[in-house]
C-alpha positions in Angstrom: 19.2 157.4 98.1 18.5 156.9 94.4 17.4 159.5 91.9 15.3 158.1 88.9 17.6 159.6 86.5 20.8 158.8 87.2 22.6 155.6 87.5 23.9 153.7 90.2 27.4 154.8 90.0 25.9 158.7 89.6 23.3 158.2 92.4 26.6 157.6 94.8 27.9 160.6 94.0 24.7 162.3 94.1 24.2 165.3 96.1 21.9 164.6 99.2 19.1 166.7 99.9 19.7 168.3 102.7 22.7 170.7 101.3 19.8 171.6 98.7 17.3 172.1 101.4 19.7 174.2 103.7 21.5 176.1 100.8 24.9 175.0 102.4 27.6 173.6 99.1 26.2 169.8 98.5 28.0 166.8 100.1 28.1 163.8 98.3 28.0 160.3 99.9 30.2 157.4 99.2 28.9 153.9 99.0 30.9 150.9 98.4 30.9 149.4 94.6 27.9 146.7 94.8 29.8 145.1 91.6 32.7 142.8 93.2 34.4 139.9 92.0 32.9 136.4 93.4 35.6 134.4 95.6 38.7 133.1 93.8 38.3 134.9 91.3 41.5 136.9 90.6 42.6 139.5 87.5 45.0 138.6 85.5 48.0 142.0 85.7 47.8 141.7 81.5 46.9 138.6 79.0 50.7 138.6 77.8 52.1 137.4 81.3 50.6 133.9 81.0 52.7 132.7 78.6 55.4 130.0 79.2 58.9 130.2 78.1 58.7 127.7 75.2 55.6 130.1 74.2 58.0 133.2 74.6 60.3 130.7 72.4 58.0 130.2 69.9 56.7 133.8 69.5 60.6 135.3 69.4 60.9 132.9 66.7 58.4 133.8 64.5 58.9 137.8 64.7 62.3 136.7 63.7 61.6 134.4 60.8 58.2 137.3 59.7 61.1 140.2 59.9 63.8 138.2 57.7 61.0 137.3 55.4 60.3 141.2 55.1 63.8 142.0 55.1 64.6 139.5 52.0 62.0 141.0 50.2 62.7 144.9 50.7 66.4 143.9 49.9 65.3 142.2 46.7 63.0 145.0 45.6 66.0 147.6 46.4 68.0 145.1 43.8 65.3 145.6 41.4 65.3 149.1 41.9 68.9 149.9 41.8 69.3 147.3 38.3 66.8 149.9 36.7 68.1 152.7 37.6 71.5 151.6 36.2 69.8 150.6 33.3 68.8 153.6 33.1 71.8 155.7 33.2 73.6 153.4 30.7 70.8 154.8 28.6 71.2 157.8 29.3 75.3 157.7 28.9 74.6 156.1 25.6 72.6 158.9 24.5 75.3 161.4 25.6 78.3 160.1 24.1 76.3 160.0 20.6 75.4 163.8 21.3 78.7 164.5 22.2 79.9 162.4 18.9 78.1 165.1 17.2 78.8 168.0 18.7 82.5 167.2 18.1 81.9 166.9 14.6 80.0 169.7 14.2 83.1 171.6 15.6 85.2 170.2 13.6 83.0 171.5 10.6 82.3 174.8 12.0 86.4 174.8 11.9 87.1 174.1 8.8 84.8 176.9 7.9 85.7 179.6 9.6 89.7 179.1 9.7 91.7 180.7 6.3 93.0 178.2 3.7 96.3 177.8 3.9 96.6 175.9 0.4 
């Protein structure tokens, strides 16, 4: 029984008339799927399985060699990064030590200042 606006799954779940006719709940029929695979033809459980060992090989190889590859240049970048940020604190421990170079001398001028001659 086909309705002109459904499709051919819907119409096989569609509700029949009679339940509509009789106000009873609606019973659906079941029909077999008209799609089906011609003879010998067989689906494949998933695309990956139909690989041969020296494929399997080949494939564990080159995730190896792409991930070194990534990993030699992450570690080279980290080398990068950790040479500037040394670089950086030798600046900065520069720049302290000449501060501090100061501030010493200031004290020792602020000293002299305040302490009594003893001459």
């Amino acid at each position: 029984m086909m309705y002109p606006h459904f499709t051919d799954e819907e119409a096989d779940l569609a509700p029949s008339h009679m339940a509509a006719a009789t106000g009873d709940m609606p019973t659906y029929q079941i029909r077999a799927p008209t799609t089906a695979l011609p003879q010998g033809v067989v689906m494949a459980a998933s695309p990956g399985s139909l690989h041969s060992p020296q494929q399997l090989a080949e494939e564990a190889t080159r995730k190896r060699e792409l991930r070194l590859m990534k990993n030699r240049e992450a570690a080279k970048e980290c080398r990068r990064r950790k040479k500037e940020y040394v670089k950086c604190l030798e600046s900065r421990v520069a720049v302290l030590e000449v501060q501090n170079k100061k501030l010493i001398e200031e004290l020792e001028t602020l000293k002299d200042i305040c302490s009594p001659k003893t001459d």
